[in-house]
N, C-alpha and C positions, 0 to 999 in steps of 0.2 A: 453681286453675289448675295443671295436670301443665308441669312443666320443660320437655320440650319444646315445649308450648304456648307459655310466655313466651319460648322462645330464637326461636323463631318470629314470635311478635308483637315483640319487642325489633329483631329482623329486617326487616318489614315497614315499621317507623317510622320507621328508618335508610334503608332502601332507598328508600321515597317520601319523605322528609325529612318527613314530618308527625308530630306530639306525639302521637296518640292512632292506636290501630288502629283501620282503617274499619269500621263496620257488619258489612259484606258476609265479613270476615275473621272476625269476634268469630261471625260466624253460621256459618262451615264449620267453627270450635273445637269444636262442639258435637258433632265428630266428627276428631277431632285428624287421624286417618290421612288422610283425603279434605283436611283443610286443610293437611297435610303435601305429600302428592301436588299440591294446588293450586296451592300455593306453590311450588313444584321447579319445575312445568310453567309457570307467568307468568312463572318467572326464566327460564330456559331460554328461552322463547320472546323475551323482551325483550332479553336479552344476545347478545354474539356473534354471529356470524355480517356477513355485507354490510353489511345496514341499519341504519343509527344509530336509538339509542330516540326521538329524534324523529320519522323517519318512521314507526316503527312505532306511535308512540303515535295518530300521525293515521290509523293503520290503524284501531287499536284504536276513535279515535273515531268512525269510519265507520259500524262495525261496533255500535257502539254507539246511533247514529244508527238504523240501517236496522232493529236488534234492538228499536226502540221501546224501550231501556233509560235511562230517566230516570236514573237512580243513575248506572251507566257515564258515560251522556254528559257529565254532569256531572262526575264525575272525570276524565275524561279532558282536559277542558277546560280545567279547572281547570291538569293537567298540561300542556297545551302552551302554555296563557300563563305557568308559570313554566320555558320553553323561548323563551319569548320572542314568540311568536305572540302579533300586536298581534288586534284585535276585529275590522279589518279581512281581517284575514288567514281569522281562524276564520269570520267572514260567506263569503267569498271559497270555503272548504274545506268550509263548509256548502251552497251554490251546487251545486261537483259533485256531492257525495252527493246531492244530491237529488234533480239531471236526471240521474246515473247510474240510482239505483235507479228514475226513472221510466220512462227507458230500459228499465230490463231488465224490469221490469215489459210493458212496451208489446210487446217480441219475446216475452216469455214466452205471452203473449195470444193470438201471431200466431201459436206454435211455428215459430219461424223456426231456419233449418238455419243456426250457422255458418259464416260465408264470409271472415271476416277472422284468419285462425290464425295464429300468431305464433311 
């Protein structure tokens, strides 16, 4: 493993507080520069700005949800019950992902024009 690789995974384990670098990380190593860029771009995007990494990780799980990504959803889950999100809660946040993306599904079907802009 090239140095920057382990400052990176040393990085990742710290950053999620977990012992071992996940799968999904060990598999973009296999091309250090795209796991470098990876990495920049999920920090960047979780850090700073308006929204606390709570909400954004319930983004994250949405997105994970509607991407049919078993792996994500399950990290991310994972990640917002140790944010504190009791089972009810993530049942509750599963609820709207699911009548949303049925929702957009059901207008995308209809090619319905836009009438609520914000």
């Amino acid at each position: 493993m090239t140095t920057p690789v382990k400052a990176i995974f040393d990085e990742i384990k710290q950053t999620l507080q977990v012992p071992f670098v996940p799968q999904l990380f060990r598999a973009l190593a296999t091309d250090p520069a795209r796991l470098a860029s990876t990495w920049a771009a999920l920090k960047a995007a979780m850090t700073g700005g308006t929204l606390d990494v709570r909400s954004k990780t319930m983004v994250a799980f949405a997105v994970a949800v509607i991407a049919h990504s078993p792996y994500l959803r399950s990290a991310h889950a994972a990640a917002l019950k140790r944010f504190g999100l009791t089972d009810t809660e993530l049942e509750e946040l599963l609820r709207v992902i699911t009548v949303t993306g049925e929702l957009a599904t059901y207008a995308n079907g209809l090619d319905l024009t836009p009438d609520l802009a914000g």
